[in-house]
MOPAC internal coordinates of N, CA, C and O (Angstrom, degrees):
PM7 1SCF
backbone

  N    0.0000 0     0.00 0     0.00 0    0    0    0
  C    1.4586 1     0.00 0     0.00 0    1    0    0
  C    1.5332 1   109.01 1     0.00 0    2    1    0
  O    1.2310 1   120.42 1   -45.63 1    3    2    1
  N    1.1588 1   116.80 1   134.37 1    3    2    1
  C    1.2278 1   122.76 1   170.92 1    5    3    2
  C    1.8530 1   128.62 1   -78.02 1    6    5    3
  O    1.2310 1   118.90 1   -34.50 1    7    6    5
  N    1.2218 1   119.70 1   145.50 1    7    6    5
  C    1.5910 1   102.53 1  -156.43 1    9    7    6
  C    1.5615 1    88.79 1  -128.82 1   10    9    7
  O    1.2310 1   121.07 1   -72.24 1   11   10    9
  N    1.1719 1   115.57 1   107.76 1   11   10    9
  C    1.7549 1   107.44 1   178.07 1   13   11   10
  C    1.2934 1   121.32 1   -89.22 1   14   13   11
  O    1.2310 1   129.10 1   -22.13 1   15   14   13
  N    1.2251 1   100.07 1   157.87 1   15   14   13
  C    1.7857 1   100.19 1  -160.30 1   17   15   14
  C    1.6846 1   104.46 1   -75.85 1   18   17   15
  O    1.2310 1   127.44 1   -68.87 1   19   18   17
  N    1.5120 1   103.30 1   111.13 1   19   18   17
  C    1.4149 1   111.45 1  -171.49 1   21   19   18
  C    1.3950 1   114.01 1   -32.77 1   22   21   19
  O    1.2310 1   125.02 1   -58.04 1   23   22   21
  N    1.6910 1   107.97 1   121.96 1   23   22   21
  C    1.7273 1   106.16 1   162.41 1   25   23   22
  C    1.0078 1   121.79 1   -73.81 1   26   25   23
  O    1.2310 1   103.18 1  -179.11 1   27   26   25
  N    1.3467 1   148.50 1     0.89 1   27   26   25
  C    1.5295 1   135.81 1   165.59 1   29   27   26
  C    1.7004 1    94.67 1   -85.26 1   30   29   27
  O    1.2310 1   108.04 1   179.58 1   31   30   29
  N    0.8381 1   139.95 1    -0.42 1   31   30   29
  C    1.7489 1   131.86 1   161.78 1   33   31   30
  C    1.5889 1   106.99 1  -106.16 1   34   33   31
  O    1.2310 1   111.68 1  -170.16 1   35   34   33
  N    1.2953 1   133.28 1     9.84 1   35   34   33
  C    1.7221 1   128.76 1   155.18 1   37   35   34
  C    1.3651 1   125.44 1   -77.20 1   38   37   35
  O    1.2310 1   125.97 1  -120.31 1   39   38   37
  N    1.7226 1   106.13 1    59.69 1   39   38   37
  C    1.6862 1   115.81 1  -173.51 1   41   39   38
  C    1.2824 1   121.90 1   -32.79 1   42   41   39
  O    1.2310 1   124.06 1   134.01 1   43   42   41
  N    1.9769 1   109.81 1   -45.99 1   43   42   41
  C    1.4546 1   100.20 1  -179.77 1   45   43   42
  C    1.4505 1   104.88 1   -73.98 1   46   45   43
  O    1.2310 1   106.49 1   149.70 1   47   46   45
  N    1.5349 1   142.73 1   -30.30 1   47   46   45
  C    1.3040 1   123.76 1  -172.61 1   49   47   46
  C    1.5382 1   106.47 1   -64.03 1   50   49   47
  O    1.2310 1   120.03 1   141.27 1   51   50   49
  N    1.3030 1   117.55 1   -38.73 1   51   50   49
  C    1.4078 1   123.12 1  -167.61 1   53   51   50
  C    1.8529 1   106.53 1   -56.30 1   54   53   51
  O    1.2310 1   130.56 1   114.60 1   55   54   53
  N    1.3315 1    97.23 1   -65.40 1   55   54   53
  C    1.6123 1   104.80 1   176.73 1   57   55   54
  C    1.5250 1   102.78 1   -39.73 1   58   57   55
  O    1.2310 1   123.39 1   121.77 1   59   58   57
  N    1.1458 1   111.11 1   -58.23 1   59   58   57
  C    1.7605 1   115.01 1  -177.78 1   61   59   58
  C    1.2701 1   111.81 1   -22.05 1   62   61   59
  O    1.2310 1   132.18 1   110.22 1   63   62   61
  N    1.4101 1    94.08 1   -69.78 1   63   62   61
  C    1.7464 1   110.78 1  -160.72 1   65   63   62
  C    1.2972 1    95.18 1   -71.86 1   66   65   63
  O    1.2310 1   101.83 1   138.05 1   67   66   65
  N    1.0997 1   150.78 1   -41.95 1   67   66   65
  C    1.4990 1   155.47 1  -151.22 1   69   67   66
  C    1.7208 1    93.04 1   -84.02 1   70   69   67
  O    1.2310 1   110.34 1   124.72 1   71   70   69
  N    0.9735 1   135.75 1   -55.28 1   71   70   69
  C    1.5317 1   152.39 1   156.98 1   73   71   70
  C    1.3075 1   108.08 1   -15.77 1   74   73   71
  O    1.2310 1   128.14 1    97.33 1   75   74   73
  N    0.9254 1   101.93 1   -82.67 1   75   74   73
  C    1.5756 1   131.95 1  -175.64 1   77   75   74
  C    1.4708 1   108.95 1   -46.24 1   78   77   75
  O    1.2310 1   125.24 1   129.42 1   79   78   77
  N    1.2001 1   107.54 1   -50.58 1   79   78   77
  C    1.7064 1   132.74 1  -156.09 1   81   79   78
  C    2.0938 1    86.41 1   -83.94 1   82   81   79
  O    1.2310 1   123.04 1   146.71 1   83   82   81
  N    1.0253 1   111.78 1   -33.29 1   83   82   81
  C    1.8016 1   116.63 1   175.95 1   85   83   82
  C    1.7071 1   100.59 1   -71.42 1   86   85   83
  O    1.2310 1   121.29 1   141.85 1   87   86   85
  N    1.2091 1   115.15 1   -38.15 1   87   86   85
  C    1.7082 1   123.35 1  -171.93 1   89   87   86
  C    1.3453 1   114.90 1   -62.24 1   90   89   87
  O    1.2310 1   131.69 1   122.67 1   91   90   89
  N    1.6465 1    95.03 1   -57.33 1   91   90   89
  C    1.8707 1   105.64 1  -166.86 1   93   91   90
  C    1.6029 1   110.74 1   -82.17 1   94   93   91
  O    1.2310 1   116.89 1     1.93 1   95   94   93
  N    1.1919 1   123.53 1  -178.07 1   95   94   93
  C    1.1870 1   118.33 1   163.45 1   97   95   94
  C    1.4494 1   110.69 1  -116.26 1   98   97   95
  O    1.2310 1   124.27 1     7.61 1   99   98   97
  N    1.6413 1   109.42 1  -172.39 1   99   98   97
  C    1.7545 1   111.75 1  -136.44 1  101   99   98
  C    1.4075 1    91.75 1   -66.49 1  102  101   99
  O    1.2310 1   107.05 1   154.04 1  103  102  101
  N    1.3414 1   141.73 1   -25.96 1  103  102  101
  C    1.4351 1   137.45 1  -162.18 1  105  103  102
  C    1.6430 1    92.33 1   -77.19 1  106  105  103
  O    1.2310 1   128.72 1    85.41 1  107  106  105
  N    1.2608 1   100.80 1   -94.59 1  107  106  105
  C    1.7205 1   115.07 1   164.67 1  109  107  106
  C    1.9007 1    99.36 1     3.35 1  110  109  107
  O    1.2310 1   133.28 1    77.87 1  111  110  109
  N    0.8983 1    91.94 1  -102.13 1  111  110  109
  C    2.0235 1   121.38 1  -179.90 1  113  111  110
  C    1.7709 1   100.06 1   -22.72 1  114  113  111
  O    1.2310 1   121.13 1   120.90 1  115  114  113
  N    1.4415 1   115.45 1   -59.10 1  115  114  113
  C    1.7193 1   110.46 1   178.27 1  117  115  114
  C    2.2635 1   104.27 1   -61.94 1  118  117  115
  O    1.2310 1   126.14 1   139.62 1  119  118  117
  N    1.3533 1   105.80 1   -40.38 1  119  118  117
  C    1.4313 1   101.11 1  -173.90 1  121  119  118
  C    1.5691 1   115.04 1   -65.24 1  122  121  119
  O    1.2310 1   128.28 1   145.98 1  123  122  121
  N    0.9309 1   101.66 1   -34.02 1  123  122  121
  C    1.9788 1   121.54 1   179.18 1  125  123  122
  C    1.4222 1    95.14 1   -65.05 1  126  125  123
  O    1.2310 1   119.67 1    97.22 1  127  126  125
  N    1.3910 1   118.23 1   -82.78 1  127  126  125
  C    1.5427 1   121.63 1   173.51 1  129  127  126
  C    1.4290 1   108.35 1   -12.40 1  130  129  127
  O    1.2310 1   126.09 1   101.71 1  131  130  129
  N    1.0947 1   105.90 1   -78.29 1  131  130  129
  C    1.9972 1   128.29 1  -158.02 1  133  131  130
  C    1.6700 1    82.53 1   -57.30 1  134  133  131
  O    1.2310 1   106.70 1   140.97 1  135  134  133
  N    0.9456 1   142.35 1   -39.03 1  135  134  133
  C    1.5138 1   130.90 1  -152.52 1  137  135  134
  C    2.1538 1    90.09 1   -86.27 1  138  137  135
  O    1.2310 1   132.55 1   128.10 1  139  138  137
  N    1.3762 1    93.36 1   -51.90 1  139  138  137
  C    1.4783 1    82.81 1   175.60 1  141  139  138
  C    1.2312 1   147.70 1   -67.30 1  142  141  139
  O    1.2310 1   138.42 1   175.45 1  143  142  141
  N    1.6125 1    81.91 1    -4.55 1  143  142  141
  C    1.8838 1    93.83 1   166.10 1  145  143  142
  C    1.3426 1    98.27 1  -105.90 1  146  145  143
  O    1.2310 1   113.86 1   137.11 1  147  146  145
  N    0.7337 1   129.23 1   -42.89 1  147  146  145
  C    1.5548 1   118.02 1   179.86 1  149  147  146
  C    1.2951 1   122.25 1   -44.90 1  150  149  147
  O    1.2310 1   121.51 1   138.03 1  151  150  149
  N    1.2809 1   114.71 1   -41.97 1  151  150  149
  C    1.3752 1   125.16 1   162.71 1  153  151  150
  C    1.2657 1   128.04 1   -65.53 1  154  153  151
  O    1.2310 1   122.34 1   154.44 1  155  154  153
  N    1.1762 1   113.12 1   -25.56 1  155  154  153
  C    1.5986 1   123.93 1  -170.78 1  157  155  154
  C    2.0082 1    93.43 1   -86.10 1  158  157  155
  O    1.2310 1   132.60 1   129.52 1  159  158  157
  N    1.1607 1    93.26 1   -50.48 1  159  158  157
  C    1.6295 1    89.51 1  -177.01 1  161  159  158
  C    1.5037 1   111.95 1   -61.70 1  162  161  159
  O    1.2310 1   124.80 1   140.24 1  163  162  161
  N    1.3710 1   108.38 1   -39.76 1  163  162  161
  C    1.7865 1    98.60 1  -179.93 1  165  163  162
  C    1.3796 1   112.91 1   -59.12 1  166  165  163
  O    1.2310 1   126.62 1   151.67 1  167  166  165
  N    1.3628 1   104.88 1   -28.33 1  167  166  165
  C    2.0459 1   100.45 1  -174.08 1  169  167  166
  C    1.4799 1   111.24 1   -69.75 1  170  169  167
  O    1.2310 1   120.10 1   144.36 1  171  170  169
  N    1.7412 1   117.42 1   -35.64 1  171  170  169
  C    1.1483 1   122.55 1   175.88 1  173  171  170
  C    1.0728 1   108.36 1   -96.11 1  174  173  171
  O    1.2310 1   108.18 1  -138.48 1  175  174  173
  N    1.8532 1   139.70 1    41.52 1  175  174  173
  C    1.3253 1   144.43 1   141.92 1  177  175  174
  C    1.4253 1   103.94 1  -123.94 1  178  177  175
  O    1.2310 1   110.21 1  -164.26 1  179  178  177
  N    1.7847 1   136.00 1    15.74 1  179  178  177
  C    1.1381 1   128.23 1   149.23 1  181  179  178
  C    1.2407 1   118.31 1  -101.29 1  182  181  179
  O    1.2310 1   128.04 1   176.72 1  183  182  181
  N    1.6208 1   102.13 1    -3.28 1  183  182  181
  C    2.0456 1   109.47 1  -178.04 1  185  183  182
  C    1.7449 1   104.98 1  -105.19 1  186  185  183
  O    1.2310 1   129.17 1  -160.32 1  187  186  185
  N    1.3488 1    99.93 1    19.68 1  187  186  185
  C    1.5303 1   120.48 1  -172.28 1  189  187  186
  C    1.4904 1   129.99 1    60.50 1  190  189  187
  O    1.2310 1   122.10 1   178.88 1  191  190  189
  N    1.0827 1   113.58 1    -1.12 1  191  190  189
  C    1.3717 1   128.04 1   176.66 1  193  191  190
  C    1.6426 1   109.99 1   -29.22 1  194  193  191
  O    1.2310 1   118.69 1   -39.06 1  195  194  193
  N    1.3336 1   120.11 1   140.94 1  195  194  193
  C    1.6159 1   112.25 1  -173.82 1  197  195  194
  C    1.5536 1    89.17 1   -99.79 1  198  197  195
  O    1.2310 1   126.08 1   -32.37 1  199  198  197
  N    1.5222 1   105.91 1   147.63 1  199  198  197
  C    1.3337 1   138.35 1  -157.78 1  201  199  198
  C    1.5473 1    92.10 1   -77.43 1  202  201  199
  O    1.2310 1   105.81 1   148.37 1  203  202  201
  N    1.2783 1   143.93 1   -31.63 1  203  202  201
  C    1.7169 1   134.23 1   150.70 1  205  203  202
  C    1.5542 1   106.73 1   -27.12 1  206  205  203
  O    1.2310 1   125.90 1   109.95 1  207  206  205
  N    1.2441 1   106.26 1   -70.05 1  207  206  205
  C    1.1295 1   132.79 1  -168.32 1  209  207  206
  C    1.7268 1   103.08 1   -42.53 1  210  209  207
  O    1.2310 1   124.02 1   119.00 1  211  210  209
  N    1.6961 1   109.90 1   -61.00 1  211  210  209
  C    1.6649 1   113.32 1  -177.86 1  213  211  210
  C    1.2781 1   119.00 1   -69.15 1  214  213  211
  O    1.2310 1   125.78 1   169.88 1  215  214  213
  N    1.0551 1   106.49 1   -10.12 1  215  214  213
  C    1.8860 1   109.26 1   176.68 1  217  215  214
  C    1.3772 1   101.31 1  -100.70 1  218  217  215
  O    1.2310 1   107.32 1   154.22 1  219  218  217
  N    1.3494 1   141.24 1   -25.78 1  219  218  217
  C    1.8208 1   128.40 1   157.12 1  221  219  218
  C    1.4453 1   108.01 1   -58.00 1  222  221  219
  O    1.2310 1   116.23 1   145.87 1  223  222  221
  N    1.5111 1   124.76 1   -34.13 1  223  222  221
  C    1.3422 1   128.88 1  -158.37 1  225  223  222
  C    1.7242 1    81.96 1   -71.93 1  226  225  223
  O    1.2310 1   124.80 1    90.95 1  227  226  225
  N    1.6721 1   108.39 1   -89.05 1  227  226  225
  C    1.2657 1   114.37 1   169.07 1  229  227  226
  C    1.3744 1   131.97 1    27.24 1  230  229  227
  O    1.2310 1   133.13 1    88.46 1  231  230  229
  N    1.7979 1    92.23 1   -91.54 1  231  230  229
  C    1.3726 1   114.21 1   177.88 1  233  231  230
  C    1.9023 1   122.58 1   -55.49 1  234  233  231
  O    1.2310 1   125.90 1   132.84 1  235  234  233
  N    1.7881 1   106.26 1   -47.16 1  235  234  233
  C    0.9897 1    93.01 1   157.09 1  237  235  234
  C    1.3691 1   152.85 1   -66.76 1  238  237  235
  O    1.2310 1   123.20 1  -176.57 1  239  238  237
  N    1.8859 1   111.47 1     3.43 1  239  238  237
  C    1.0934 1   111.36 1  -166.14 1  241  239  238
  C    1.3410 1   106.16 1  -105.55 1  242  241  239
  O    1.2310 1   127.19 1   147.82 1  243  242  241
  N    1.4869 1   103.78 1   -32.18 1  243  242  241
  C    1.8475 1   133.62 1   163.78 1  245  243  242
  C    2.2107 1    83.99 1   -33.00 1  246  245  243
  O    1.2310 1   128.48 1    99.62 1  247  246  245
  N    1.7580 1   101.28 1   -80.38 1  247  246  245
  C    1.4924 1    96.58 1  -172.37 1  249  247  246
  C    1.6151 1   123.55 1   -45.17 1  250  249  247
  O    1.2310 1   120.22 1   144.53 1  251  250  249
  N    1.0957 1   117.19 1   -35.47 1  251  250  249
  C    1.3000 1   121.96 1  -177.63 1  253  251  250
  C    1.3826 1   113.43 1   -70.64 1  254  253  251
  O    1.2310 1   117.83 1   127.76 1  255  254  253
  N    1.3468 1   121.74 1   -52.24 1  255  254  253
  C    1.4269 1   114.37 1   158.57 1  257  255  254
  C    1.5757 1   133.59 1   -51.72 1  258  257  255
  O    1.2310 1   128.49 1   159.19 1  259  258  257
  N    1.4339 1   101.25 1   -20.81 1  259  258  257
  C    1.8171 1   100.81 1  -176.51 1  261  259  258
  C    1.5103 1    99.82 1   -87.25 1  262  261  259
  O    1.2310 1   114.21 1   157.70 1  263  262  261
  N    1.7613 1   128.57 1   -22.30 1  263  262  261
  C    1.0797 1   132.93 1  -163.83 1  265  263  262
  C    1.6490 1    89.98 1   -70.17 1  266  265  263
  O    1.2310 1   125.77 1   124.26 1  267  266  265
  N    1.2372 1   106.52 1   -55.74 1  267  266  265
  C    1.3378 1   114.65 1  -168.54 1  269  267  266
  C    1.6484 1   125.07 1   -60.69 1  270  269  267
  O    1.2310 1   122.79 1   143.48 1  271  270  269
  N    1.4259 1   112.26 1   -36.52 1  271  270  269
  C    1.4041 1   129.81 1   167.55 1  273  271  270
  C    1.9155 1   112.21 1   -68.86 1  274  273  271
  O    1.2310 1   127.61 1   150.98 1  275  274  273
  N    1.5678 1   102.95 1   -29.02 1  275  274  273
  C    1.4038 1    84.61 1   164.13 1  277  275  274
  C    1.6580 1   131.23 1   -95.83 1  278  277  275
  O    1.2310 1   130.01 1  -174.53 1  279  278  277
  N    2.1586 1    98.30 1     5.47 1  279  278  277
  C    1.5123 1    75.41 1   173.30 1  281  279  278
  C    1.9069 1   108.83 1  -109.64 1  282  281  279
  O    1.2310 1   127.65 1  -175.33 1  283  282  281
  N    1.7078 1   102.87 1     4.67 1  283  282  281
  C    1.3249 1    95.95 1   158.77 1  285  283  282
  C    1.3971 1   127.52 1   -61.28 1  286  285  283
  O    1.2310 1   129.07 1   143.22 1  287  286  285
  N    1.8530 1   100.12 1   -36.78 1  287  286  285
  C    1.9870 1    97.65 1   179.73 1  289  287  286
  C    1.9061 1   106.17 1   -73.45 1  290  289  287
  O    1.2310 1   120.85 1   162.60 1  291  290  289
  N    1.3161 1   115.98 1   -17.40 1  291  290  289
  C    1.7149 1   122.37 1  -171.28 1  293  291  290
  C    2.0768 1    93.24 1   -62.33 1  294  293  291
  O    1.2310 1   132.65 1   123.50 1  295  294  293
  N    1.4319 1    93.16 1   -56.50 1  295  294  293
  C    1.8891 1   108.31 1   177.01 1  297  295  294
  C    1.4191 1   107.15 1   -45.46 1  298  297  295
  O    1.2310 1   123.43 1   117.26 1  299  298  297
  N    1.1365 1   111.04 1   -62.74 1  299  298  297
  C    1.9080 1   117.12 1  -179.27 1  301  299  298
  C    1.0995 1   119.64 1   -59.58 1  302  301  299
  O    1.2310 1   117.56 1   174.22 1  303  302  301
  N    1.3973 1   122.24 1    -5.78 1  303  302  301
  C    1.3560 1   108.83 1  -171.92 1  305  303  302
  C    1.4255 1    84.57 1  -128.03 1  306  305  303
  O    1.2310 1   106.18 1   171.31 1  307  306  305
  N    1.4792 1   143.28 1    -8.69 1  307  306  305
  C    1.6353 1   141.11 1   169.18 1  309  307  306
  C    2.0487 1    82.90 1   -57.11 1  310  309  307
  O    1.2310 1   129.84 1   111.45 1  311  310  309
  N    1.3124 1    98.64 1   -68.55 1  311  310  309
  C    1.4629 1   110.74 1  -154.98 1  313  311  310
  C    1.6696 1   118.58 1   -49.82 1  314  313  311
  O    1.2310 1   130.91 1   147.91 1  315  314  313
  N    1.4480 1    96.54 1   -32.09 1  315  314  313
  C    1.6690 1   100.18 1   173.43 1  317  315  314
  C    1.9568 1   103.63 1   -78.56 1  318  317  315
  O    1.2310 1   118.50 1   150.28 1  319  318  317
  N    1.3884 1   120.46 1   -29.72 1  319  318  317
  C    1.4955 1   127.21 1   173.78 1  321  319  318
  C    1.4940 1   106.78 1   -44.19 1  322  321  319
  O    1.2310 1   127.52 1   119.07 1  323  322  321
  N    1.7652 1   103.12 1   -60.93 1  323  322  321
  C    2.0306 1   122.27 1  -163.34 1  325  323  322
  C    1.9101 1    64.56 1   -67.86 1  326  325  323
  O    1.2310 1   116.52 1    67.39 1  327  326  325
  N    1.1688 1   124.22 1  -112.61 1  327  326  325
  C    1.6146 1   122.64 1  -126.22 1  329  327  326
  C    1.3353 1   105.27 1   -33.66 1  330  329  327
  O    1.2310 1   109.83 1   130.03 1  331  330  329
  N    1.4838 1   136.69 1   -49.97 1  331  330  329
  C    1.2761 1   117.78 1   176.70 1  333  331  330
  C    1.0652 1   141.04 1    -5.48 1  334  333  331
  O    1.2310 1   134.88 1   101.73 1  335  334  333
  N    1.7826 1    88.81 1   -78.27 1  335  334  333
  C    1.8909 1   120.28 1  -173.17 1  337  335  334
  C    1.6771 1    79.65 1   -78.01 1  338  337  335
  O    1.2310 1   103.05 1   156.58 1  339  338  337
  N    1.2832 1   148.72 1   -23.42 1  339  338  337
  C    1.3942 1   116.58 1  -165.01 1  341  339  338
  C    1.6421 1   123.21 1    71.65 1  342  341  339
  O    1.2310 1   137.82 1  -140.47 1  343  342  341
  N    1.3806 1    83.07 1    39.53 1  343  342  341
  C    1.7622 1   101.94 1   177.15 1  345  343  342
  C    1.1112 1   112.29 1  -103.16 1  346  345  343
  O    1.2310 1   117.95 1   -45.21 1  347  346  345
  N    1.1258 1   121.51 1   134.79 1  347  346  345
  C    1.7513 1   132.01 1  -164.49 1  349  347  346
  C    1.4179 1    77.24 1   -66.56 1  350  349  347
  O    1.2310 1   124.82 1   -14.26 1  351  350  349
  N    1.5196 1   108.35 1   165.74 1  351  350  349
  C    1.3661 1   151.34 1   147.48 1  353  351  350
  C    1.4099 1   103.18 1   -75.64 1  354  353  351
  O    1.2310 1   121.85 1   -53.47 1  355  354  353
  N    1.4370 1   114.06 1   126.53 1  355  354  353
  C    1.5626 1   121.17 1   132.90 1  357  355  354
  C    1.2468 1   135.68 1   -73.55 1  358  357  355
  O    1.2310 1   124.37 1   -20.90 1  359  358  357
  N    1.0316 1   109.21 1   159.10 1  359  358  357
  C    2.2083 1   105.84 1   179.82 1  361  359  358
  C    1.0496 1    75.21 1  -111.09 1  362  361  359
  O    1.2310 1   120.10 1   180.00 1  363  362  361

């Protein structure tokens, strides 16, 4: 059996999609999505992976990306808060 390298641990794909998904809007952002799972599942249904298997991958990566897309919008909206009041930034 083949064991694919878990997608909820592919940080740069995750950031990607989460990125991306901040860029487009909700139409845009669901078509992009759907293409990246779609794609992701066909590669792990030509490396034989059983389709149980691509919908746990899936789902966890679906979560990992929304985790991530909500703390890029949590950042964007700290950052529009600090410039307001004219509060320095920390590094």
């Amino acid at each position: 059996m083949i064991i694919p390298f878990p997608m909820r641990l592919r940080g740069p794909d995750i950031r990607r999609c989460a990125k991306s998904l901040m860029r487009l809007g909700s139409q845009e952002g669901a078509k992009y999505f759907r293409r990246e799972v779609a794609d992701a599942a066909a590669l792990m249904r030509s490396q034989g992976v059983n389709e149980s298997r691509i919908a746990k991958e899936v789902a966890e990566f679906s979560m990992a990306v929304q985790l991530v897309l909500r703390h890029l919008h949590d950042a964007a909206i700290a950052r529009r808060v600090l410039d307001r009041h004219n509060i320095p930034k920390e590094d």
